[in-house]
MIROKOL-520261 format. One record per residue (C-alpha): residue in one letter; z, y, x; residue number from 0. Coordinates in Angstrom, 2 decimals, padded with zeros to 5 digits. Last residue first. Layout:
<aa=a, zz=Z, yy=Y, xx=X, i=NUM>
...
//
This chain:
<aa=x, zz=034.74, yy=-065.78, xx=-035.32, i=296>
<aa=x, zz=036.47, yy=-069.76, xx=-035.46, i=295>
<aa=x, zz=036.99, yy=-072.06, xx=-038.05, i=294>
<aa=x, zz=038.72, yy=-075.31, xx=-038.72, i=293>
<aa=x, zz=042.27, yy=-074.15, xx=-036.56, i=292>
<aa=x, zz=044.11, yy=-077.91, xx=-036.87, i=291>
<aa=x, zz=047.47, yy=-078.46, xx=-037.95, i=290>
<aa=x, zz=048.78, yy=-081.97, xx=-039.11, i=289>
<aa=x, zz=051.91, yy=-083.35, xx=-040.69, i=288>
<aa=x, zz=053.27, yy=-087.16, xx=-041.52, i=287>
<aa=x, zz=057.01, yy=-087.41, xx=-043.35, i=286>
<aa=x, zz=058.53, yy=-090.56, xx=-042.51, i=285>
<aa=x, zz=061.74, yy=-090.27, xx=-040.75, i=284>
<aa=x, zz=060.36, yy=-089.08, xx=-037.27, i=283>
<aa=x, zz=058.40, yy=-086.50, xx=-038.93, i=282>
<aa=x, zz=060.99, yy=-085.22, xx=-041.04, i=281>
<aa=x, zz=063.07, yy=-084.56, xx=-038.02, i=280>
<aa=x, zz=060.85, yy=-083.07, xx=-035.99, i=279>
<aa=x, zz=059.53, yy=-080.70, xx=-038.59, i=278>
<aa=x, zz=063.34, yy=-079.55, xx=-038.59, i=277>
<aa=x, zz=063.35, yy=-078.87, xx=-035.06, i=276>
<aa=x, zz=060.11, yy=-076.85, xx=-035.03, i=275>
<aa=x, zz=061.07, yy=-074.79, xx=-038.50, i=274>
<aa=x, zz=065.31, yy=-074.24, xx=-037.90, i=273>
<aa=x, zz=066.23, yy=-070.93, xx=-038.87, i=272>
<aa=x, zz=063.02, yy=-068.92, xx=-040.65, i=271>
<aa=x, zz=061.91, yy=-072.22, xx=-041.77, i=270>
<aa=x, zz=064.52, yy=-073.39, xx=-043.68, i=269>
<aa=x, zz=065.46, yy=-070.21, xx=-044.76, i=268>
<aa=x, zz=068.36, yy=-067.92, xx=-043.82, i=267>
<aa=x, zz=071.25, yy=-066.26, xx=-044.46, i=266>
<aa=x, zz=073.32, yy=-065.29, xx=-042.02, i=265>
<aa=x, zz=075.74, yy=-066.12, xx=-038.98, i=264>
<aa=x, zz=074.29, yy=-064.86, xx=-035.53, i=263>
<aa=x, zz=072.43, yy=-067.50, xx=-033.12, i=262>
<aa=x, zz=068.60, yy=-067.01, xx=-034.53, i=261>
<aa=x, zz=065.34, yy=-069.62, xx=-034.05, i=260>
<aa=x, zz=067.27, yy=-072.99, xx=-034.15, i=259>
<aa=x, zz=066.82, yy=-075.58, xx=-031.19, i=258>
<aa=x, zz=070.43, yy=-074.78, xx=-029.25, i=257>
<aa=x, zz=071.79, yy=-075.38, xx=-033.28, i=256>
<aa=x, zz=070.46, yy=-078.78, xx=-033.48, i=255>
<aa=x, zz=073.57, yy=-080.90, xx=-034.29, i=254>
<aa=x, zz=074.79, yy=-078.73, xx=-038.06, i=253>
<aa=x, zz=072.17, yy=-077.57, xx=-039.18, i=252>
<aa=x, zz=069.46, yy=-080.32, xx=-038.56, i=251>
<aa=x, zz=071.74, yy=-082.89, xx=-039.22, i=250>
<aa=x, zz=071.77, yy=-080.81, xx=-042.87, i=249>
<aa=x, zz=068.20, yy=-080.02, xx=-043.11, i=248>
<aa=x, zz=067.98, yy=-084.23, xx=-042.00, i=247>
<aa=x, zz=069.64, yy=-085.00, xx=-045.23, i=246>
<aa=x, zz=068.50, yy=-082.43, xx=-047.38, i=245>
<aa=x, zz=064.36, yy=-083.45, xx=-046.66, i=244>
<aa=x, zz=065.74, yy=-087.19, xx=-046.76, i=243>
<aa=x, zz=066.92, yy=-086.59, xx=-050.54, i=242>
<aa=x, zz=063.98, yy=-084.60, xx=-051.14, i=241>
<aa=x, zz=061.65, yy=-087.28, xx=-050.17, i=240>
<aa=x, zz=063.15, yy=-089.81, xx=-052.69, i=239>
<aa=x, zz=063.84, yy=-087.36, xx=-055.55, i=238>
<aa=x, zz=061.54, yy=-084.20, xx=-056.70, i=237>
<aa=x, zz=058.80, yy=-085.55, xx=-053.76, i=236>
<aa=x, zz=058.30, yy=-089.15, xx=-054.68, i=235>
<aa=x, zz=057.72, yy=-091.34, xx=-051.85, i=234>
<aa=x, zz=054.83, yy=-090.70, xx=-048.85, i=233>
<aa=x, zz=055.42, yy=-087.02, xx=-048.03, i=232>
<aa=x, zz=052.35, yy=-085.32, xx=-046.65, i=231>
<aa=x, zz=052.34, yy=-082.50, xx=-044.79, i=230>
<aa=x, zz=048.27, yy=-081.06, xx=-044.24, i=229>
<aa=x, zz=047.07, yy=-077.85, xx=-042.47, i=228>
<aa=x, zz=044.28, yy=-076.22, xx=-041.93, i=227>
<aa=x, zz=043.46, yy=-072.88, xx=-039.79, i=226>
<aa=x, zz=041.02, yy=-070.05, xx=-040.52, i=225>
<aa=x, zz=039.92, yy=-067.60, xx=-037.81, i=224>
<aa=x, zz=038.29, yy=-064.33, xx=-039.73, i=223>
<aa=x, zz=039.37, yy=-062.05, xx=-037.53, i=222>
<aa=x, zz=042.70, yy=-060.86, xx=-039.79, i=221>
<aa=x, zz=043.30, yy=-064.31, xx=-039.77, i=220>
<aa=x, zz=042.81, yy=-067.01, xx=-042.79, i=219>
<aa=x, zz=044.92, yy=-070.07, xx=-043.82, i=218>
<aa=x, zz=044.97, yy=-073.04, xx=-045.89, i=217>
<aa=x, zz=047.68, yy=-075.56, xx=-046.66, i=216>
<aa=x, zz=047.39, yy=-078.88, xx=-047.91, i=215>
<aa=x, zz=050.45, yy=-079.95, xx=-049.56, i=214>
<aa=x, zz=050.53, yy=-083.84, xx=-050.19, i=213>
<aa=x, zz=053.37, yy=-085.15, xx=-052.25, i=212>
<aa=x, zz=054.13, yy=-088.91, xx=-053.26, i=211>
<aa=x, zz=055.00, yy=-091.25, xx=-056.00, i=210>
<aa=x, zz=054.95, yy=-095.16, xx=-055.73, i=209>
<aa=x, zz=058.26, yy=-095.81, xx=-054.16, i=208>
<aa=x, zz=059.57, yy=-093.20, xx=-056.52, i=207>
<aa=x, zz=057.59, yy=-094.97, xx=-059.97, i=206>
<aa=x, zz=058.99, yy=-097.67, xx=-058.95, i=205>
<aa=x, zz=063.02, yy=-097.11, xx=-058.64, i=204>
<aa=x, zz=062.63, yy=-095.02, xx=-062.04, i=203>
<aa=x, zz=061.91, yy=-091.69, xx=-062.84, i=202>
<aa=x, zz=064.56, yy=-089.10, xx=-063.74, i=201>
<aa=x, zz=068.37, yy=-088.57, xx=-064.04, i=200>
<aa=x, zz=070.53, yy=-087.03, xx=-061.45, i=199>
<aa=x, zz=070.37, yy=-083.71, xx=-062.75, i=198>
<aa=x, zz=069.32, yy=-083.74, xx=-066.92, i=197>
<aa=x, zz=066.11, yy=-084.99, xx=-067.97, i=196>
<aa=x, zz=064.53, yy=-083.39, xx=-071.10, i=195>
<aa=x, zz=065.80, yy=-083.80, xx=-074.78, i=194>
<aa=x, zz=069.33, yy=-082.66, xx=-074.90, i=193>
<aa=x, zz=068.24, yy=-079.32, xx=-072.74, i=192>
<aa=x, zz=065.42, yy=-078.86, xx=-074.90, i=191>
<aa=x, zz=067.20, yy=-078.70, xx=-078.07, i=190>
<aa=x, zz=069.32, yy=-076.20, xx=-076.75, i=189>
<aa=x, zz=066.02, yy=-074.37, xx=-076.20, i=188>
<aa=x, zz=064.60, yy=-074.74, xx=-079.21, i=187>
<aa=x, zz=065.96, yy=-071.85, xx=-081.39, i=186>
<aa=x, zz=066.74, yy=-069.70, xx=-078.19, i=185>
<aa=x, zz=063.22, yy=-070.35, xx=-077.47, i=184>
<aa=x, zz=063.01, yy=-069.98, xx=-073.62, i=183>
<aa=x, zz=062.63, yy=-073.76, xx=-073.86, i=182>
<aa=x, zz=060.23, yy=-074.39, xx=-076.19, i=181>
<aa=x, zz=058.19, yy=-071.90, xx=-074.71, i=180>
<aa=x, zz=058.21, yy=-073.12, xx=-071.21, i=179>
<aa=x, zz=057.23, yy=-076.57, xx=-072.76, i=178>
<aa=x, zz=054.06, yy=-075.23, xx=-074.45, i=177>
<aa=x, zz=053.16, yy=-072.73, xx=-071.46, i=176>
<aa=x, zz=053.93, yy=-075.94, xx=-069.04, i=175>
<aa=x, zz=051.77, yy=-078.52, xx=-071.45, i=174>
<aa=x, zz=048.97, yy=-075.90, xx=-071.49, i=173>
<aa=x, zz=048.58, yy=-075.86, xx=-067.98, i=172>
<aa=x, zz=048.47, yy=-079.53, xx=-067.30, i=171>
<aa=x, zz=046.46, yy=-080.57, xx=-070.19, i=170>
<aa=x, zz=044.00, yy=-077.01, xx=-068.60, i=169>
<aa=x, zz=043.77, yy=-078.97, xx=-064.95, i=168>
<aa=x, zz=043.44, yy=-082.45, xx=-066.52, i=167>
<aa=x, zz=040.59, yy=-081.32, xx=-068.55, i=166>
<aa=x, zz=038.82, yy=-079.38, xx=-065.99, i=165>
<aa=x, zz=038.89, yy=-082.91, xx=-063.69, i=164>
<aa=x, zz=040.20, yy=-084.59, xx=-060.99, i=163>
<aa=x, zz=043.45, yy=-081.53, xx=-060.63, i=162>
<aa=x, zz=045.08, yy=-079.73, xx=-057.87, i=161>
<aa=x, zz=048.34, yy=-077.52, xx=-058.26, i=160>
<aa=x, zz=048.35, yy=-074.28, xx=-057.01, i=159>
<aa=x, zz=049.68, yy=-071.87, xx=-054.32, i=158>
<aa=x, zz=048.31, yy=-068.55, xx=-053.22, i=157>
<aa=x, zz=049.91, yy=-066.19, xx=-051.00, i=156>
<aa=x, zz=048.45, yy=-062.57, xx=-049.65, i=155>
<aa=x, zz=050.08, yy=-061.70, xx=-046.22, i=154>
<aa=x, zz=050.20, yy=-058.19, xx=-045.18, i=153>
<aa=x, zz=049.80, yy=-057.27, xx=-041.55, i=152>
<aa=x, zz=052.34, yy=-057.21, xx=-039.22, i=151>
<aa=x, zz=052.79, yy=-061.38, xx=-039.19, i=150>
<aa=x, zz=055.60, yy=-062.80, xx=-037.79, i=149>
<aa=x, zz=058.57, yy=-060.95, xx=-038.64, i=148>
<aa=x, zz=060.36, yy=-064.76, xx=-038.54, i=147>
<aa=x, zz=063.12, yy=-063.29, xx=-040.89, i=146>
<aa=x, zz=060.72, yy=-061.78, xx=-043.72, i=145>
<aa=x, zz=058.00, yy=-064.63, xx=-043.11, i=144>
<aa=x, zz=061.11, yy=-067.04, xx=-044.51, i=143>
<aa=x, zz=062.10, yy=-064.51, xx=-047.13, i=142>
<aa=x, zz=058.44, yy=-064.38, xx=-048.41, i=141>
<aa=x, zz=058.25, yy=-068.17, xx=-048.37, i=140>
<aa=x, zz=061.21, yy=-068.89, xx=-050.13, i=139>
<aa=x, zz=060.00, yy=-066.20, xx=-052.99, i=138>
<aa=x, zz=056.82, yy=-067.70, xx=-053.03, i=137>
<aa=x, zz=058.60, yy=-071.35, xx=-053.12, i=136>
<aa=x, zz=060.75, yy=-070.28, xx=-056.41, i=135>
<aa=x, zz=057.15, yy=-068.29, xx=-058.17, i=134>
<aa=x, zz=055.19, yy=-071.79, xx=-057.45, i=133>
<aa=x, zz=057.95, yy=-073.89, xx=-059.26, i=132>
<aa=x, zz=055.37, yy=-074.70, xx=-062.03, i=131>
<aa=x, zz=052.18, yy=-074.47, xx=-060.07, i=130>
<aa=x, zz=049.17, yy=-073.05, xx=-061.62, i=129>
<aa=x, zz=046.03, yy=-075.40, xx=-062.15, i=128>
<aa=x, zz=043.58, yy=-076.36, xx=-059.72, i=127>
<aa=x, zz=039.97, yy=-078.17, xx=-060.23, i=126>
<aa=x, zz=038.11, yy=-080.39, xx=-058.53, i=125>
<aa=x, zz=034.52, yy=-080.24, xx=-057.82, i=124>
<aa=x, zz=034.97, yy=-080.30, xx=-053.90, i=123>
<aa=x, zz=038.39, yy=-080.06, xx=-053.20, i=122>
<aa=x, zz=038.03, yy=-082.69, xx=-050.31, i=121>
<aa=x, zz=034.72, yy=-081.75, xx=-048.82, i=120>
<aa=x, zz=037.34, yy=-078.06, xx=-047.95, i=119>
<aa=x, zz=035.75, yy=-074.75, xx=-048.97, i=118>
<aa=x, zz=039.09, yy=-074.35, xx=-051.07, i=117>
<aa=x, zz=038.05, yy=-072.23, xx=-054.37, i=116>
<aa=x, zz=039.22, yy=-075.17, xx=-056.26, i=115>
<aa=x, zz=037.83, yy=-074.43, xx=-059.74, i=114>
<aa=x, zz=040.13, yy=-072.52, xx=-062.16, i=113>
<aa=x, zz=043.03, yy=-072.69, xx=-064.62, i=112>
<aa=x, zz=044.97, yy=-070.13, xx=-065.21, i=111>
<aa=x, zz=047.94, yy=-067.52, xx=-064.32, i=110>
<aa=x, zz=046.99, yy=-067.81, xx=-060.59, i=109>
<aa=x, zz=049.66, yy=-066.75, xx=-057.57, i=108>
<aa=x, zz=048.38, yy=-064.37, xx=-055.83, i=107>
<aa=x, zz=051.88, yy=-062.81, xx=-054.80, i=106>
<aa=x, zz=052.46, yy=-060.79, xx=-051.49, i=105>
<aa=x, zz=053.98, yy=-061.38, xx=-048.43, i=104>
<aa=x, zz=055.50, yy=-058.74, xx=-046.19, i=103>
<aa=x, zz=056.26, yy=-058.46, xx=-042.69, i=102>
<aa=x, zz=058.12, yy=-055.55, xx=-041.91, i=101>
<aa=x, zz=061.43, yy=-056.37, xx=-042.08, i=100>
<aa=x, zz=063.95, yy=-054.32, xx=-042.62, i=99>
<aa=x, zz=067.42, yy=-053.64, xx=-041.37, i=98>
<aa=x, zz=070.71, yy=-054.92, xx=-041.99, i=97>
<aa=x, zz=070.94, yy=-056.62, xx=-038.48, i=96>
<aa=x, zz=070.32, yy=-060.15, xx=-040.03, i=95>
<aa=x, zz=067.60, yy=-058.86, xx=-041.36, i=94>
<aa=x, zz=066.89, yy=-058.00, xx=-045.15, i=93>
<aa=x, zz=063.71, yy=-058.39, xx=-046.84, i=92>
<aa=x, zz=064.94, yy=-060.96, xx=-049.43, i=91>
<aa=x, zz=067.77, yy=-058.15, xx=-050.07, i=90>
<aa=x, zz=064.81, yy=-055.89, xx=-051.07, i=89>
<aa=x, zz=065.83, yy=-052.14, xx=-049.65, i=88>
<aa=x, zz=067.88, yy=-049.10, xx=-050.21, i=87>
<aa=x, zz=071.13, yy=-050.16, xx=-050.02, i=86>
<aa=x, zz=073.09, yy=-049.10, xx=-053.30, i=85>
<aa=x, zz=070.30, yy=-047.92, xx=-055.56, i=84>
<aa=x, zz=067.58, yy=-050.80, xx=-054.72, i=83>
<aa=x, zz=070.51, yy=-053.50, xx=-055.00, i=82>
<aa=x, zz=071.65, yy=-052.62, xx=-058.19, i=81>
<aa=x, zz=068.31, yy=-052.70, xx=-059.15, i=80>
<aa=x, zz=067.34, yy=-055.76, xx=-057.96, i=79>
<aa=x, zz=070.95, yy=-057.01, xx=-059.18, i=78>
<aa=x, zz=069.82, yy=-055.56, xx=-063.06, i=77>
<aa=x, zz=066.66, yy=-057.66, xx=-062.63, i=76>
<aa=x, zz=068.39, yy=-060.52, xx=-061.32, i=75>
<aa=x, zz=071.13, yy=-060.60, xx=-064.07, i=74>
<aa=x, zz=068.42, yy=-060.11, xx=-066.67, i=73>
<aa=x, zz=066.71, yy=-063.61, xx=-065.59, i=72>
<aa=x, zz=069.88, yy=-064.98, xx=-064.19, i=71>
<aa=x, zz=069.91, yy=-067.84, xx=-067.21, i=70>
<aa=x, zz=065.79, yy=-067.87, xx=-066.95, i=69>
<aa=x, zz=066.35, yy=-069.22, xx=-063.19, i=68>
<aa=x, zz=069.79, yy=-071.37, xx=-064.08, i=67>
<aa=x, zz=066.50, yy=-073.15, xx=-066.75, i=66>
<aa=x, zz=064.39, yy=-073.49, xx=-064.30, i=65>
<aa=x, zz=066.60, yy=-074.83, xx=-061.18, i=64>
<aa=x, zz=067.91, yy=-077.51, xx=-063.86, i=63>
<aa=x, zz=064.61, yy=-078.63, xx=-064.57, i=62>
<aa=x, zz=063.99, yy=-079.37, xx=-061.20, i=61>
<aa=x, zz=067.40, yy=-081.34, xx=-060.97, i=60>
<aa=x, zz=066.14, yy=-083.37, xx=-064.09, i=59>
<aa=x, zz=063.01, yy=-083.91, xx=-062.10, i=58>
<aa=x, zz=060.03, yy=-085.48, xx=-064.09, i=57>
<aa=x, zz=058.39, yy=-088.27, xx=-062.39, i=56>
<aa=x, zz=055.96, yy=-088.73, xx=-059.52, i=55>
<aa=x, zz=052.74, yy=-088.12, xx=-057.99, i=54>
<aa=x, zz=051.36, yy=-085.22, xx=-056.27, i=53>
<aa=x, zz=048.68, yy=-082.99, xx=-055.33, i=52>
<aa=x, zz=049.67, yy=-079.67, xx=-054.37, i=51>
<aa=x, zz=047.01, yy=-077.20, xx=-053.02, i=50>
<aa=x, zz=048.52, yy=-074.35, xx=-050.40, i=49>
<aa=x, zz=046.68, yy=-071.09, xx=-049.82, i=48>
<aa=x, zz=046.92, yy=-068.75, xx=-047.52, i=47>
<aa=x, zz=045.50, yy=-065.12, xx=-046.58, i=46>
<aa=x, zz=046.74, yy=-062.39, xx=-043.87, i=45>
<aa=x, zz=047.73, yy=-064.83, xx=-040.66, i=44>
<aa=x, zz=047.18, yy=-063.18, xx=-037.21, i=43>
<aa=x, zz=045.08, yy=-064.21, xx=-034.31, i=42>
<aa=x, zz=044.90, yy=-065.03, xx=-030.92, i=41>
<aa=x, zz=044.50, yy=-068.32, xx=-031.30, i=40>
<aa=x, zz=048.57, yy=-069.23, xx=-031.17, i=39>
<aa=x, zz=048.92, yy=-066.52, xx=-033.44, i=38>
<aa=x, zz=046.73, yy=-068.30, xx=-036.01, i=37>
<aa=x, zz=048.72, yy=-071.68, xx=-035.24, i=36>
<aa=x, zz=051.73, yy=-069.92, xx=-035.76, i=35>
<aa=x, zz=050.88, yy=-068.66, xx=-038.87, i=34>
<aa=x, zz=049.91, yy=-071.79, xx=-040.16, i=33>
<aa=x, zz=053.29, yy=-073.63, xx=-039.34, i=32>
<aa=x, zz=055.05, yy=-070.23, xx=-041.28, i=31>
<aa=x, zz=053.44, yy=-070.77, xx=-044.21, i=30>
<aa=x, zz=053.47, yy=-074.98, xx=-044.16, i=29>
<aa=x, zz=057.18, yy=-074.92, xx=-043.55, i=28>
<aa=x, zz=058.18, yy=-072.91, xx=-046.42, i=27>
<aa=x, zz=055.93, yy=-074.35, xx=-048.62, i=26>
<aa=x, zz=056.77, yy=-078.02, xx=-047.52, i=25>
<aa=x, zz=061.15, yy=-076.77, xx=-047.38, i=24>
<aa=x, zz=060.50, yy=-075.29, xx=-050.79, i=23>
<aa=x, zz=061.75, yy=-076.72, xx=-053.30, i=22>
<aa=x, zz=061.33, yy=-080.27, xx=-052.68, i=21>
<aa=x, zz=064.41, yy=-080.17, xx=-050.71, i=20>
<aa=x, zz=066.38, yy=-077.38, xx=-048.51, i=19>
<aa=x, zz=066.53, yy=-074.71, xx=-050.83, i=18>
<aa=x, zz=069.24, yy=-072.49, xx=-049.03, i=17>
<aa=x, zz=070.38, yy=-071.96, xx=-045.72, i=16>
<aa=x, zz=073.86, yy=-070.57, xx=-044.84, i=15>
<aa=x, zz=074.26, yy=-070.26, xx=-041.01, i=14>
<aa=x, zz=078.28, yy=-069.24, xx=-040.59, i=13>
<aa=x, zz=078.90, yy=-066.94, xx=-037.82, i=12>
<aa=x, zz=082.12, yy=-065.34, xx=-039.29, i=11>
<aa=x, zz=080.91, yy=-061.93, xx=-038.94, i=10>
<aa=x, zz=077.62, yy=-062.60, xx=-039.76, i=9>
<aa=x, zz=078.37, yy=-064.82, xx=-042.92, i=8>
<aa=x, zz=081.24, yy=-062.06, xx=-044.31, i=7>
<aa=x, zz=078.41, yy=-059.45, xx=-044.20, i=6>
<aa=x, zz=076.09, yy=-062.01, xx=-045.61, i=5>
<aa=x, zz=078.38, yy=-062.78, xx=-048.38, i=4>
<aa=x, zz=078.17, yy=-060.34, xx=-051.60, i=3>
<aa=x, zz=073.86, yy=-059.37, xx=-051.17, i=2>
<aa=x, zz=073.09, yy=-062.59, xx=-050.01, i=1>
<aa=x, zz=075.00, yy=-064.55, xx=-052.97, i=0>
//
């Protein structure tokens, strides 16, 4: 969609912004809230990590997102491509201006199991597992440190899910390799789709009031400063807090447009357009957020 309409966006001024619920507005956020903070302390972000913990029920609408992202799986190699030949650059690196951005994020996202590396009291002895939709919110993220151009150094990106116990953290891992390959089967895959949740359908009244999501997010300068940050959401992230997270993207988009950080039509992410003035929103509807620098060189 960025590489057909964001000619027809600018020129038309229409702000299009994208993944506006649990994937990835608390990534998104938490990357570029972190920066900041560096910056603010005279420093500039090159390392984060964010630890998930949550609680909460299977997403059909999740689901959904993975199996449209192994649909486009070919189609988004061959567009990378097409893309590479025709214009030169990576359209999630693209300005509004056509040009490109500088500040780059890299993947170090985990393929296995391993003990929090966090020095935080609260990851002590527990251990972290990769993140399902971790690839979707590094991709969100990249885009959204892309349009901000606020870091001129590389940025390395970790994200993972946090476990009690070894046993929880490989159950958890295993079931996603087991599931993933049931459902890029071609064999089992239809089979899949009739089995697992479909959009709209997941956990139950309760188990939303009861669920939650905490992302604590981790950062380290290029002198060694290291900030901490935590957004919790106090329902059930895939439903309850995602519903308010597209509600108040969308007041956000449409009333606070003297507050967001471009003018010009485009693409954008959440936190590349509207980060302060979104945070504001969440915050006054439930969502609680901290940011504290932890270490100083």
């Amino acid at each position: 969609m960025m590489k057909q309409y964001e000619s027809i966006a600018r020129q038309t001024g229409a702000k299009l912004v994208s993944f506006c619920g649990h994937d990835s507005i608390p990534w998104d956020l938490t990357v570029r809230l972190l920066s900041e903070k560096l910056r603010d302390a005279g420093d500039e972000l090159v390392s984060v990590e964010c630890l998930n913990e949550a609680m909460g029920g299977v997403s059909g609408g999740t689901l959904a997102t993975f199996f449209e992202s192994l649909d486009r799986g070919f189609d988004e190699v061959q567009l990378s491509t097409l893309t590479s030949k025709e214009i030169g650059l990576d359209v999630y690196m693209r300005l509004p201006d056509g040009s490109e951005s500088t500040s780059v994020v890299l993947s170090d996202l985990p393929l296995t199991v391993s003990p929090c590396r966090n020095p935080s009291p609260r990851f002590l002895h527990r251990w972290s597992s990769p993140f399902v939709m971790a690839f979707i919110n590094f991709e969100i993220v990249r885009r959204g440190i892309a349009l901000s151009q606020s870091s001129r150094a590389p940025i390395k990106y970790r994200e993972v899910i946090v476990t009690e116990s070894f046993m929880d953290a490989f159950t958890m891992w295993f079931g996603q390799i087991m599931l993933g390959t049931l459902i890029v089967n071609p064999v089992t895959r239809p089979l899949m789709k009739i089995l697992l949740p479909e959009p709209g359908q997941g956990p139950s009244e309760k188990e939303m009031e009861d669920g939650f999501l905490c992302v604590t997010g981790y950062g380290i300068g290029t002198n060694g400063t290291k900030t901490e940050s935590v957004m919790y959401f106090p329902q059930d992230g895939g439903y309850t807090s995602t519903a308010r997270m597209l509600v108040e993207s969308g007041l956000c988009l449409s009333l606070d447009g003297n507050k967001h950080d471009f003018v010009n039509g485009g693409f954008y992410s959440p936190s590349a357009l509207m980060c302060r003035a979104l945070l504001d929103r969440l915050i006054q509807n439930g969502t609680r957020f901290a940011c504290k620098i932890v270490a100083e060189e």
